[in-house]
FIRO-986363 format. One line per field, with one value per residue: x, y, z of N, C-alpha, C, O in turn. Coordinates in steps of 0.05 Angstrom, whole numbers, plus 5000, padded with zeros to 4 digits. Atoms other than C-alpha are relative to their C-alpha. Example, Ala and Ser with C-alpha at 12.3 -4.5 7.8 and 13.67 -1.06 7.14 Angstrom:
2
n_c1 = c(5018, 4984)
n_c2 = c(4976, 4976)
n_c3 = c(5000, 4999)
ca_c1 = c(5246, 5273)
ca_c2 = c(4910, 4979)
ca_c3 = c(5156, 5143)
c_c1 = c(5018, 4985)
c_c2 = c(5024, 5022)
c_c3 = c(5000, 5014)
o_c1 = c(5039, 4995)
o_c2 = c(5024, 5044)
o_c3 = c(5013, 5018)
//
This chain:
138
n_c1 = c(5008, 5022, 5000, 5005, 4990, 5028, 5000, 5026, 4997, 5012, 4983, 4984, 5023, 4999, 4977, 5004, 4970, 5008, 5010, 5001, 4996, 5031, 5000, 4984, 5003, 4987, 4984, 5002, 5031, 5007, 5031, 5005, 4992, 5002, 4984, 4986, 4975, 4970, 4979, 5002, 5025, 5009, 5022, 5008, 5026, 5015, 5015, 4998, 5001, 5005, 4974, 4969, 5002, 4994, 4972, 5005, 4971, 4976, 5008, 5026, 5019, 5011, 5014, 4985, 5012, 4986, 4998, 4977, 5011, 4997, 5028, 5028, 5003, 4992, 5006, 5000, 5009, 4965, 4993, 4983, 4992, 4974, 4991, 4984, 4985, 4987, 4985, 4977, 4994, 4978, 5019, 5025, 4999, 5007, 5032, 5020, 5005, 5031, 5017, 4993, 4979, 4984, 4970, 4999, 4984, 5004, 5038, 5006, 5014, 5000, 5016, 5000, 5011, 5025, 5002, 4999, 5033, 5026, 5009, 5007, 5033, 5009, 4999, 4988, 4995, 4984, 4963, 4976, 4984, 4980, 4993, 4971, 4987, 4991, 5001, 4993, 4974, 4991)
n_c2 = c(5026, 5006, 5020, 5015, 5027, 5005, 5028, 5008, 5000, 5014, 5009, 5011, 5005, 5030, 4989, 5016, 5007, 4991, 5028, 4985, 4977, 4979, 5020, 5005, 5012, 4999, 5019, 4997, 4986, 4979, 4985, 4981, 4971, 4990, 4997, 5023, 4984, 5021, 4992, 5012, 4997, 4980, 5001, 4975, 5001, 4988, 4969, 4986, 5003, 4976, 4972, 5012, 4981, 4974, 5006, 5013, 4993, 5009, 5026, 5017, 5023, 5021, 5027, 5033, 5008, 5024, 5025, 5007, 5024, 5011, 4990, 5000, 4983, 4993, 4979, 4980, 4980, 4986, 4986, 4998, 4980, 4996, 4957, 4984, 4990, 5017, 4985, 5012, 4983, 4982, 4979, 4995, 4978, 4984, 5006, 4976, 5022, 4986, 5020, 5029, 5026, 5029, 5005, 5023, 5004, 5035, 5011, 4987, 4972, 4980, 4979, 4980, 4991, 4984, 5021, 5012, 4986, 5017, 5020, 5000, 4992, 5022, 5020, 4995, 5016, 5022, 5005, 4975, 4996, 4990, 4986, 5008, 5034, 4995, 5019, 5021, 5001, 4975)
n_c3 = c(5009, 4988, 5000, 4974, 4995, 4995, 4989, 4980, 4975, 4990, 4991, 5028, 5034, 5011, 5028, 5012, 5012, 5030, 5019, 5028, 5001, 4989, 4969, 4980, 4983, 4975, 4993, 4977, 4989, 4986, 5001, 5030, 5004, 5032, 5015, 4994, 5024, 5000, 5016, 5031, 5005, 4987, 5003, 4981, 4998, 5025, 4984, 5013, 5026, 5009, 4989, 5024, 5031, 4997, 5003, 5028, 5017, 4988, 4987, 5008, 4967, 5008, 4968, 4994, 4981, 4980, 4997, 4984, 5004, 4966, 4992, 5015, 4998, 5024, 4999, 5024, 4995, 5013, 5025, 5000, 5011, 5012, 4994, 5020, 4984, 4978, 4978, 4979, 4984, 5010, 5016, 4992, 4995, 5024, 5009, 5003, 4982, 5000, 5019, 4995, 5016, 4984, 5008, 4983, 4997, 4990, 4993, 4986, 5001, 4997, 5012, 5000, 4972, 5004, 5000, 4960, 4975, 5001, 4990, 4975, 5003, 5012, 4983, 4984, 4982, 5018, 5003, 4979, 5015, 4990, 5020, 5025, 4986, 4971, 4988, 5029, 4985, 5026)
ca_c1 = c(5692, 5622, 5632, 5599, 5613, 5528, 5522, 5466, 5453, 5427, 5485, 5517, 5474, 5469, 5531, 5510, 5541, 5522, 5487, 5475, 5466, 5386, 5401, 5434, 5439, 5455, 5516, 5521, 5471, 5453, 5395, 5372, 5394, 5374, 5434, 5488, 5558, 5621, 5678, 5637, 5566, 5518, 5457, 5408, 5330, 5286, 5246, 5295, 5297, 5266, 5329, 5380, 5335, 5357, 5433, 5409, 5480, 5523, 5483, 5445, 5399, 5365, 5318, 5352, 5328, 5365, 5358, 5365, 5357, 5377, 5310, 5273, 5270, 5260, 5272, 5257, 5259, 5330, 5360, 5431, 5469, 5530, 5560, 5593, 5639, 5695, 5725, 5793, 5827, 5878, 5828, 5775, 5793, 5796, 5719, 5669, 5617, 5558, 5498, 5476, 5525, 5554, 5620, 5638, 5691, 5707, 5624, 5619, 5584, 5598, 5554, 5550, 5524, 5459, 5453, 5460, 5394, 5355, 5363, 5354, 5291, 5271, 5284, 5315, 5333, 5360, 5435, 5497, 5537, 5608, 5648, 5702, 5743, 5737, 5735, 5777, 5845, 5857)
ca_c2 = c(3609, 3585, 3515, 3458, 3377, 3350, 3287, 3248, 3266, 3193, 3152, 3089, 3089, 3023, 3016, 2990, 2962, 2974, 2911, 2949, 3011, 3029, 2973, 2965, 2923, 2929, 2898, 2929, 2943, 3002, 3060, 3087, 3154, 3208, 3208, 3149, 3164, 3123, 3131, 3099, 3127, 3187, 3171, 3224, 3209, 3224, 3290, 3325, 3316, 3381, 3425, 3374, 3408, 3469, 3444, 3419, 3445, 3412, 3349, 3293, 3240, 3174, 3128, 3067, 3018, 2987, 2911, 2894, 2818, 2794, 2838, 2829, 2900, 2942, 3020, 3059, 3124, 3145, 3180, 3165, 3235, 3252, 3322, 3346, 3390, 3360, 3391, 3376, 3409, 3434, 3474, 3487, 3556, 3575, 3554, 3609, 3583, 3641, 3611, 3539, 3494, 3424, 3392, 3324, 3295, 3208, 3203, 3252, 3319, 3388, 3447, 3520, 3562, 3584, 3513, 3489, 3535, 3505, 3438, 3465, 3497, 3431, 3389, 3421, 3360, 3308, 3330, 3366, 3406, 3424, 3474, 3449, 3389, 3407, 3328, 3301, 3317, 3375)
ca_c3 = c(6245, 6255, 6249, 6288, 6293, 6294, 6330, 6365, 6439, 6442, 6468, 6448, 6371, 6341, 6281, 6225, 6167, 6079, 6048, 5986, 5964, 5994, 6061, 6120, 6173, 6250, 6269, 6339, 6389, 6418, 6413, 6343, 6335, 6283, 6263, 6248, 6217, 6200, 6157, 6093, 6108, 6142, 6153, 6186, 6205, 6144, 6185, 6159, 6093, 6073, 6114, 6064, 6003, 6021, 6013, 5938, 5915, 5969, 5995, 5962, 5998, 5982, 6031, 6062, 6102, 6166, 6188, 6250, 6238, 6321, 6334, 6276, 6268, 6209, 6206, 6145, 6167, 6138, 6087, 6066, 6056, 6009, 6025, 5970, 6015, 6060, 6115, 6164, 6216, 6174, 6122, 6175, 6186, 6108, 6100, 6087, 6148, 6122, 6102, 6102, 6091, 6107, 6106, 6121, 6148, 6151, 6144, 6200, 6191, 6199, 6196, 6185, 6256, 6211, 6194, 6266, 6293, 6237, 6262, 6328, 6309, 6276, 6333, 6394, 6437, 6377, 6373, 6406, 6373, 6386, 6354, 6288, 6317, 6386, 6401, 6346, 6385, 6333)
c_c1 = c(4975, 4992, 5002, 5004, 4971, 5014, 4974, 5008, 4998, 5037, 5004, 4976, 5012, 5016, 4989, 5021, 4981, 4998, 5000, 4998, 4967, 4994, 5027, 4993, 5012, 5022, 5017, 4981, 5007, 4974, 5002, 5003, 4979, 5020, 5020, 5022, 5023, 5011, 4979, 4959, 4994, 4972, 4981, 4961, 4984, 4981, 5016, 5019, 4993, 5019, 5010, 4983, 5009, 5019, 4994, 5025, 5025, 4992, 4978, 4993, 4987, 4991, 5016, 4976, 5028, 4978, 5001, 4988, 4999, 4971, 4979, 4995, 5003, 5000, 4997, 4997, 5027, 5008, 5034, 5013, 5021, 5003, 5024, 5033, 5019, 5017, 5022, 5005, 5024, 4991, 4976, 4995, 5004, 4973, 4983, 4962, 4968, 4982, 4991, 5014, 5011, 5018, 4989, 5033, 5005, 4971, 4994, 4996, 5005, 4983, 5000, 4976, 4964, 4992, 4988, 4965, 4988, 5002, 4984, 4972, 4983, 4990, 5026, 5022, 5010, 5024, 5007, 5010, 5028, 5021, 5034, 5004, 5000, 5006, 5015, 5027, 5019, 5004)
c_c2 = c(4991, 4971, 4975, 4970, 4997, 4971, 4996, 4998, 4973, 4980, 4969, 5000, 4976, 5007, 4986, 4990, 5002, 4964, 5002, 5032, 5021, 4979, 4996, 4984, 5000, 4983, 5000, 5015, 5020, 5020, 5009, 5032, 5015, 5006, 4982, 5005, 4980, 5003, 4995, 5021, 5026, 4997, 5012, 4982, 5023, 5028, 5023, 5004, 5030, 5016, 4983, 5013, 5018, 4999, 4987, 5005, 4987, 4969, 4984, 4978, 4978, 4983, 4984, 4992, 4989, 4977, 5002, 4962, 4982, 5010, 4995, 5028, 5009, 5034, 5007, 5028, 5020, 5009, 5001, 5030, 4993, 5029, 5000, 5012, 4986, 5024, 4989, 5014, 5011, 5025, 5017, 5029, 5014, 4997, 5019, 4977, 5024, 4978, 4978, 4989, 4976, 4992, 4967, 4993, 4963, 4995, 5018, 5030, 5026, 5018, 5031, 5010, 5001, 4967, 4986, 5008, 4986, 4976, 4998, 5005, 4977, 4979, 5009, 4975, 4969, 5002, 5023, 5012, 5009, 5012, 4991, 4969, 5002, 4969, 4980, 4999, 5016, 5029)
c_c3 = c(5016, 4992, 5018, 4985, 5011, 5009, 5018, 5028, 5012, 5001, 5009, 4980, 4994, 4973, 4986, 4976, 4967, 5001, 4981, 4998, 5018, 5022, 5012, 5020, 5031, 5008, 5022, 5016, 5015, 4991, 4973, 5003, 4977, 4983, 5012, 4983, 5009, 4983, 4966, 4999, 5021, 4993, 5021, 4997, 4977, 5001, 4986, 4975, 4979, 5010, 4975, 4977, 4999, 4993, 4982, 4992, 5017, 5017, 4974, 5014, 4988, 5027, 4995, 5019, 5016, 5011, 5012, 5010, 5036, 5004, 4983, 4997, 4977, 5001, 4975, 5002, 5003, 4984, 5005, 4987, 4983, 4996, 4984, 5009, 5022, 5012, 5008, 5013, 4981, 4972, 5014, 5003, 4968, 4993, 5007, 5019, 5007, 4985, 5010, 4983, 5016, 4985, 5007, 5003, 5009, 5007, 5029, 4989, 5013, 4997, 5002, 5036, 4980, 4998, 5021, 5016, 4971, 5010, 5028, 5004, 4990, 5029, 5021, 5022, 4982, 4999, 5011, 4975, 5006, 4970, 4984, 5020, 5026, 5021, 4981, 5014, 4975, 5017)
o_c1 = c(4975, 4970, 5021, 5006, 4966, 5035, 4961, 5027, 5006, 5053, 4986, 4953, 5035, 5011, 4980, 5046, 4957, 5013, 5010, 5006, 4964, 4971, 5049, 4968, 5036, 5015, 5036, 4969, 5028, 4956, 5024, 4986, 4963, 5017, 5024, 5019, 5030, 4996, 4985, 4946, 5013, 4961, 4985, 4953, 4984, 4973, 5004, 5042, 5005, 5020, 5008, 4998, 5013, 5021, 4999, 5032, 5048, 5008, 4961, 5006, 4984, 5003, 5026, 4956, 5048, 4954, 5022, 4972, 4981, 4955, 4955, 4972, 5021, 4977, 5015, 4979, 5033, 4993, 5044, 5007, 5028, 4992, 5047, 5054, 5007, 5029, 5026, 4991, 5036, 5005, 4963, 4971, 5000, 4967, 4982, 4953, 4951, 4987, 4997, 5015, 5015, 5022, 4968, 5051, 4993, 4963, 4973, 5015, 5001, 4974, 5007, 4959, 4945, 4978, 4966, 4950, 4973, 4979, 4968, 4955, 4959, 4968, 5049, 5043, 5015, 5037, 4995, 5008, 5024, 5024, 5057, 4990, 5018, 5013, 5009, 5036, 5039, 5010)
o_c2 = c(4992, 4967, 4969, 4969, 5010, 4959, 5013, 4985, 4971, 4982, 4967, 4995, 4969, 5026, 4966, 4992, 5001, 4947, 4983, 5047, 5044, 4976, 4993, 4982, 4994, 4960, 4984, 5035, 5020, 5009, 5017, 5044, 5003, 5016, 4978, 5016, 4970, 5015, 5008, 5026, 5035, 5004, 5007, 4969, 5047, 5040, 5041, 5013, 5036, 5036, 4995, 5025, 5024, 5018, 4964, 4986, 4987, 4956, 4994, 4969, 4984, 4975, 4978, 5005, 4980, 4982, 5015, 4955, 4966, 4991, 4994, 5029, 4999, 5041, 4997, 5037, 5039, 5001, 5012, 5035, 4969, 5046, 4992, 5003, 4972, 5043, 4968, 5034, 5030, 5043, 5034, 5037, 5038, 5012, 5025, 4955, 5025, 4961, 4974, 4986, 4976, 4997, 4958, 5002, 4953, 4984, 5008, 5041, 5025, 5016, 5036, 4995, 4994, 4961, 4976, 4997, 4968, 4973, 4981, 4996, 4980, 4970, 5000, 4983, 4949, 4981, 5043, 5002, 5027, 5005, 4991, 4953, 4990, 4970, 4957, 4976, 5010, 5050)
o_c3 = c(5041, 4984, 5033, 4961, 5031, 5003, 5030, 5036, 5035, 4982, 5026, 4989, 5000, 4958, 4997, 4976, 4970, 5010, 4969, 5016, 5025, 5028, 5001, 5024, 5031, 5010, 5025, 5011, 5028, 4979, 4964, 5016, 4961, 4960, 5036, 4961, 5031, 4968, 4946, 4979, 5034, 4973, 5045, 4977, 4975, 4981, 4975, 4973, 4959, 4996, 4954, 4962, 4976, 4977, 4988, 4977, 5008, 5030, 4960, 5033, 4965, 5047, 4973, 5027, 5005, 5012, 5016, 5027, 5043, 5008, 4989, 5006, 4963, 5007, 4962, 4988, 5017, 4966, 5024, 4964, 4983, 4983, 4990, 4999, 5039, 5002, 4997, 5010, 4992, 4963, 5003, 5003, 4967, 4975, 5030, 5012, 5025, 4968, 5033, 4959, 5040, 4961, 5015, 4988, 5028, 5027, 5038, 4977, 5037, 4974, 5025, 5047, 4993, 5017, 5024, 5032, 4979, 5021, 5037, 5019, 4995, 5034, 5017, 5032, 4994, 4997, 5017, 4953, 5022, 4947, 4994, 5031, 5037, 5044, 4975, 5017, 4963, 5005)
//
């Protein structure tokens, strides 16, 4: 099993919350991430946008904007995902994990190992990765 759990190295990320379907708004503070995930949403920094083409058969993407009206702040530089694929700890070990591919799990992201080095190659120093649930208490 070559399956990793992506997350931003940057530490607490600001939560936001759905206004509509192409806005969001901050509705706790902390640092902007490239990547922001919650049970209802997954939203990754728009850079890489061209790796999610590659996953045309298991991801689709659309710009958002976040709000963050206390600051006055406006990001546009997001792309809401929808991963096709869902993962758990009780299937994670039947999942074929050649290739690229992504899962998700409660708005949180999974990814295939080949997967994983492109982001790394993309942007070495934007996210951890840890392998399947290793932090889910699975």
């Amino acid at each position: 099993m070559d399956i990793w759990h992506i997350e931003s190295k940057v530490w607490p990320t600001i939560r936001v919350w759905r206004i509509d379907n192409e806005n969001f708004q901050v509705i706790e503070k902390g640092s902007v991430a490239p990547i922001l995930t919650n049970p209802n949403y997954s939203l990754i920094d728009q850079k890489y946008a061209a790796l999610m083409k590659k996953l045309s058969t298991q991801v689709s993407f659309h710009s958002v904007k976040v709000f963050d009206f206390v600051l006055k702040t406006e990001y546009d530089n997001y792309i809401e995902l929808k991963v096709e694929n869902s993962i758990s700890p009780d299937n994670i070990h039947d999942k074929n994990s050649e290739g690229l591919k992504a899962w998700q799990f409660n708005g949180e992201i999974f990814v295939s190992g080949e997967l994983k080095n492109e982001f790394l190659q993309l942007s070495p120093d934007d996210f951890t990765f840890n392998r399947g649930f290793q932090f889910f208490g699975a």
